[in-house]
N, C-alpha and C positions, 0 to 999 in steps of 0.2 A: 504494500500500500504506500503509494507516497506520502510525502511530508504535506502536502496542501491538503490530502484530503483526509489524515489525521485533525491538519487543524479545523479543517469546517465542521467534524464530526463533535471536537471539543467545544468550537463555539455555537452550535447549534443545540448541544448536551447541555452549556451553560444557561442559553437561553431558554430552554424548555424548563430549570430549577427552579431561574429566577420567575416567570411565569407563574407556575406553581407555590411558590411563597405568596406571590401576592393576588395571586384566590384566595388560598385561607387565609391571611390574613384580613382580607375583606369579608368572608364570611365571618369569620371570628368577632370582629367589630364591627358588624351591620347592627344597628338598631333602629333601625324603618319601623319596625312593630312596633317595638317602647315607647316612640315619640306618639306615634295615632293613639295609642291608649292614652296615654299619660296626658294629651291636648284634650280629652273628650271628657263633655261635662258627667258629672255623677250621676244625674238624675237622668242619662238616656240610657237606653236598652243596650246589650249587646248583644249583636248581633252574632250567629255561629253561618262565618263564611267558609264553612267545610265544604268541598263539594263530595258528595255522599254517592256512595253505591249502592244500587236499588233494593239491595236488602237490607240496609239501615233506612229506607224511606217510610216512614207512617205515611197513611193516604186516606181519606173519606172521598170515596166516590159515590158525589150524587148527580142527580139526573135534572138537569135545568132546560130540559125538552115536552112537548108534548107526547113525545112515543114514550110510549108506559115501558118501562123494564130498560132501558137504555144503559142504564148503570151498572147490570149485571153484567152485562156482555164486556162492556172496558175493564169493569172489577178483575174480573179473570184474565182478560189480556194482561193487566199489571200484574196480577200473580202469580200469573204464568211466566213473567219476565222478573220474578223474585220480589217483587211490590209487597210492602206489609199491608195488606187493607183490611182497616179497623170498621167501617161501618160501608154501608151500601145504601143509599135511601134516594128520595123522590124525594124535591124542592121547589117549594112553593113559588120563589124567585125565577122565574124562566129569563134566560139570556139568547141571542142573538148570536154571540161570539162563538169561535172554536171553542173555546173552553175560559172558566172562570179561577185563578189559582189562587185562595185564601192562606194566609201563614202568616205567625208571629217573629218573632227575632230569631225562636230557637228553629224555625224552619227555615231560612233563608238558604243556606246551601239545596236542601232538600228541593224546594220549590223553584233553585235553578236549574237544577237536574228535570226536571218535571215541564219544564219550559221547553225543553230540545226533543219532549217526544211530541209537544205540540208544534214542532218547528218556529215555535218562537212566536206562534200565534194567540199565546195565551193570554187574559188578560191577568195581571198581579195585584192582587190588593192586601197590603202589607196592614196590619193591625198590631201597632206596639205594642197593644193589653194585652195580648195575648201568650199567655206561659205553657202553649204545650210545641211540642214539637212534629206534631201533623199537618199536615198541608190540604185544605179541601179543594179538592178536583170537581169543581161544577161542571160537568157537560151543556155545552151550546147547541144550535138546531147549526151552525155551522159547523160541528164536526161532521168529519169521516171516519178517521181512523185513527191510530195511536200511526208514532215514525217506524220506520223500520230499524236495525241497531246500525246499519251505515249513516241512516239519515241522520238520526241522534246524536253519532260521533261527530259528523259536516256542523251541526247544529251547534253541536260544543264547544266547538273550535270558533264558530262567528260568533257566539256569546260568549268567549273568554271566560274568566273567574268569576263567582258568584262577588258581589260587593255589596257592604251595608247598607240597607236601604236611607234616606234621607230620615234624621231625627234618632240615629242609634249610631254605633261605633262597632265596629268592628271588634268580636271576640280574641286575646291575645293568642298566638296559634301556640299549641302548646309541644316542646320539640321530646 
């Protein structure tokens, strides 16, 4: 091996070290987190911007259509795709929309995930009172279907990270 290409091997060696020091050292000293928490007032919600995998998702599927039983048919699609669903019921409320997504703080990741199997057609109504962590799935007279799992993933990636809704702070992520 020659001399020249010992040395590009060493300075290329070097620079990959140095590289490498200062990632972790930037992970090491990132406090991006610390500061969002530590700026947010007391008295708002925090909000859990996990984004969740569908067997961690609580769900109430109801039926905001006039076809009687509507609710049972999506109920199963979701748990059939590993969906926890807690209730199944008909509501009084009829909508217009694809679908209606209720959720407190403690749902916010959960009702992002739930967003991409309506392609992002759902409507979100955030309620800070709210302390559980289910998310109510209204069905609209403008659904058709739940997404397929390619569409879902396309979905995810245009919606990026779930983010605290307006009026709450983000949950500190815990490592």
């Amino acid at each position: 091996m020659s001399f020249a290409r010992v040395r590009a091997l060493v300075v290329v060696g070097l620079l990959a070290v140095v590289a490498l020091v200062f990632v972790v050292v930037a992970l090491v000293r990132d406090t991006q987190g610390e500061a969002v928490a530590e700026s947010c007032p007391a008295e708002w919600p925090r909000a859990d911007v996990t984004l969740r995998e569908p067997k961690d998702v609580k769900i109430n599927v109801l039926n905001g259509t006039e076809q009687s039983g509507r609710a049972r048919g999506v109920a199963d699609d979701f748990s059939n795709r590993k969906f926890q669903v807690q209730k199944v019921a008909e509501t009084k409320k009829k909508t217009d929309d694809v679908a209606v997504l209720r959720y407190g703080p403690k749902g916010v990741g959960s009702a992002h995930l739930l967003r991409a199997y309506f392609l992002n057609n759902a409507v979100v109504e955030y309620d800070a009172e709210r302390d559980d962590d289910v998310v109510d799935v209204v069905l609209g007279e403008s659904f058709q279907q739940l997404a397929t799992t390619t569409e879902v993933n396309q979905s995810l990636g245009d919606l990026g990270s779930p983010v605290a809704p307006p009026g709450s702070c983000p949950m500190p992520v815990e490592n």
